[in-house]
N, C-alpha and C positions, 0 to 999 in steps of 0.2 A: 317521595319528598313530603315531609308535612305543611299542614297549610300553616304554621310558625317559623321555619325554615322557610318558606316562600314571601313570609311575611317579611322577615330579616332582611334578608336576601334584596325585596324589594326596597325598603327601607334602605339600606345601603348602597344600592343603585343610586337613588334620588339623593340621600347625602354626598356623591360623589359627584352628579349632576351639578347642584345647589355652589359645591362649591366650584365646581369647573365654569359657571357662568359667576362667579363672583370674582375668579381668578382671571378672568377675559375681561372682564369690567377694569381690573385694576390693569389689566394690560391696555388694554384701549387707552387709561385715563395718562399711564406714566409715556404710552406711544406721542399722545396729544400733546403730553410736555416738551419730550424731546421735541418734536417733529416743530411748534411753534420756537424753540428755546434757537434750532438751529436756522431758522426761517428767521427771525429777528436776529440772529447774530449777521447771518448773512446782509441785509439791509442793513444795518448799525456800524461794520466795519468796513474798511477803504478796502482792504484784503483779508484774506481767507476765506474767501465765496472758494474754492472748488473743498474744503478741509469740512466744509458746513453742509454744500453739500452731498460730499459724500457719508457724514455723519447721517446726515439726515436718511440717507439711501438706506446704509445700515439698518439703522435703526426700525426703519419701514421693513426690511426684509425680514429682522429677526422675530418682528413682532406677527409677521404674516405666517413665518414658521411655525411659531410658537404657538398659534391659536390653530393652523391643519393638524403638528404632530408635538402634541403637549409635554412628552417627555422630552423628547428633543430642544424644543424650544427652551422649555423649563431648566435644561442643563445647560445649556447657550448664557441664561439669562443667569443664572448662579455664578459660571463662568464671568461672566461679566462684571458681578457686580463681584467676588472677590477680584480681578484684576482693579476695578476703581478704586476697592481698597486698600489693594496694595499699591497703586499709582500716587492714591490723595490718604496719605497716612493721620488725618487728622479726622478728629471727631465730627466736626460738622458734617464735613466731606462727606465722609463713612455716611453718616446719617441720611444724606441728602442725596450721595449718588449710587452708593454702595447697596444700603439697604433695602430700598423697594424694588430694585431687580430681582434680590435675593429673594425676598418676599415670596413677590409674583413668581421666581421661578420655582420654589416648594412648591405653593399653592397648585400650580399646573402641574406639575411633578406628582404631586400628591391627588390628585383630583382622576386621575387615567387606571 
């Protein structure tokens, strides 16, 4: 092997790195949302504490996936974020619930 192919080589390891800790970060960040969003619904409404938390369960589990097995996780989370937008067919929605799953699940998808 040349010491230019090892260079590459290295080089693309750490780009693949770089992004795998930036794609954990946005998991962690969208994890936080959910996991507060369903922790105050829960407190907020007279009912549907068990519907909150088990959102909330979910959502702890897929993101614990997600960060041990990145492909896996990352196809969960694409999963996911087309079903919200096939559930909430509107733009905001999309924007808001749809798309930074999607995101983060390239990002980890891509990053392995």
């Amino acid at each position: 092997m040349t010491p230019d192919a090892i260079s590459s080589s290295s080089t693309a390891a750490k780009s693949r790195m770089i992004m795998r800790w930036i794609a954990r970060a946005l998991l962690a960040i969208w994890t936080a949302f959910w996991l507060w969003f369903n922790v105050a619904s829960m407190i907020g409404e007279a009912d549907g504490h068990i519907h909150h938390l088990r959102m909330a369960l979910i959502t702890l589990c897929v993101a614990i996936a997600a960060w041990r097995w990145p492909r896996a996780g990352g196809a969960v989370l694409i999963l996911a974020g087309v079903l919200a937008a096939l559930a909430f067919p509107n733009v905001a929605a999309i924007s808001l619930l749809a798309l930074p799953a999607v995101v983060v699940g390239a990002l980890l998808m891509l990053s392995r």
